[in-house]
N, C-alpha and C positions, 0 to 999 in steps of 0.2 A: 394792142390792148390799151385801154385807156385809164388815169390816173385813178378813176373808182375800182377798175379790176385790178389792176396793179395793188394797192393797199388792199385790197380785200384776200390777195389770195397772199402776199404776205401775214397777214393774221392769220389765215388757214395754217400756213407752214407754221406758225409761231405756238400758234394754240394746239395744233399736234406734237410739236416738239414739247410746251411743256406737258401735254395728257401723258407722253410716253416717262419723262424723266420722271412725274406723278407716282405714274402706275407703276413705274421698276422700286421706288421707295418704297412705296405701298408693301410691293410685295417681300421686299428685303426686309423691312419692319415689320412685317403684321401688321399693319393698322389700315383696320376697315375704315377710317376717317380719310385716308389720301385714296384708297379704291375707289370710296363714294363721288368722294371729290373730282378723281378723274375721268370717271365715268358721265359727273355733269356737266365736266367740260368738255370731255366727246360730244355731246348734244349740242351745246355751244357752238363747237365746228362744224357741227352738221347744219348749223343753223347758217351761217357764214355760208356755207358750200351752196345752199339752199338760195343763201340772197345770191350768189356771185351766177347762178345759171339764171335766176331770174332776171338779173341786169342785165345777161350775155344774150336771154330770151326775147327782151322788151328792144335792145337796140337793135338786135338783128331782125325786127317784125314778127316772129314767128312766136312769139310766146301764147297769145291768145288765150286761150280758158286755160293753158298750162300753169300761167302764172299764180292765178287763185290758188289752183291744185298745189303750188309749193308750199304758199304759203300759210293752208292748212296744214298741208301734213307737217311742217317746219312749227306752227302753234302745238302738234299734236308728240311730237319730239320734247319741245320743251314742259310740256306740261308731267309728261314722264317720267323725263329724267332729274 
């Protein structure tokens, strides 16, 4: 893995760990503001996960028309959430 996946999928691990401690407050408090909030950082990660196949796509040759296709649905995620 090279130093771009490497830091990338550390953020993934990072930014799941905090969605979850997020989402467990959220739901220990009630408060629809740490839900919402986790929720748009799940989308955030997905956006991350999204770049990290497309890097993994374009070095190894094969990404092709795949790549666009990410990163639509990855604008189509954020727009969303």
């Amino acid at each position: 893995m090279d130093k771009r996946g490497g830091i990338l999928s550390f953020l993934i691990i990072l930014n799941l760990v905090y969605v979850a401690a997020e989402a467990g407050f959220g739901f220990w408090t009630g408060s629809l503001g740490l839900l919402s909030d986790a929720g748009h950082n799940l989308g955030d990660a997905f956006s991350l996960v999204s770049l990290l196949l497309a890097f993994r796509m374009e070095s190894s040759g094969k990404g092709g028309a795949l790549v666009p296709i990410l990163f639509v649905l990855n604008a189509e995620v954020l727009l969303f959430t």
